[in-house]
N, C-alpha and C positions, 0 to 999 in steps of 0.2 A: 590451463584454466586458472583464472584470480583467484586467490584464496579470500574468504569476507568472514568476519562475525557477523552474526547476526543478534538483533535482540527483538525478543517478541514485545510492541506495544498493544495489542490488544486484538479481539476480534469480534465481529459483528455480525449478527445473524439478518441475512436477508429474504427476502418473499420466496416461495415458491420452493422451498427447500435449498438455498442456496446459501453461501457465505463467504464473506471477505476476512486475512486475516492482514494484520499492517505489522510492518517491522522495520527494524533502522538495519542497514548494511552497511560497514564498516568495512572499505577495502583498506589492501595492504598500501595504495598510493596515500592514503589517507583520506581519501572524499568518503563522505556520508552520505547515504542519500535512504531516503523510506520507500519500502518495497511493499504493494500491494500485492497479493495472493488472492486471486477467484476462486472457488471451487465451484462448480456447477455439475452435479453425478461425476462421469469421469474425467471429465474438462478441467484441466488448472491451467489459468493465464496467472501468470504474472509483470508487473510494470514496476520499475524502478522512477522516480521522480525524483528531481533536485528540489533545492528548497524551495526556489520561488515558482516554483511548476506546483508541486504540494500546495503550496498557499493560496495558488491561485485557483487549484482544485477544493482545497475547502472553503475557500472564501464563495465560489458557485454554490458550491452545495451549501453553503447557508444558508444563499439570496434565495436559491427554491426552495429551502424550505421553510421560508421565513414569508413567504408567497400568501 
């Protein structure tokens, strides 16, 4: 198994009882990359995103909600 730090950037509460939490993972190769965490009851998804993947995900979620 990769060994990572992680660092918590923050967390967000979503509709319906649910929540996202965002954090940087720092592997031992040295890549960075921000890790999304769902919790949904007993559901955890998580997605790791590189940077321009991240960008390109918050730059959408702008445009809708800037809609």
């Amino acid at each position: 198994m990769t060994d990572e730090t992680l660092k918590d950037l923050g967390e967000i509460a979503l509709p319906y009882n649910r929540r996202v939490v965002l954090r940087e993972v720092k592997f031992d190769s040295g890549l960075t990359m921000t890790r999304l965490v769902f919790f949904e009851g007993k559901r955890v998804t998580q997605i790791d995103l590189d940077d321009a993947t991240a960008e390109q995900l918050g730059n959408a979620l702008l445009s809708g909600a800037n809609r």
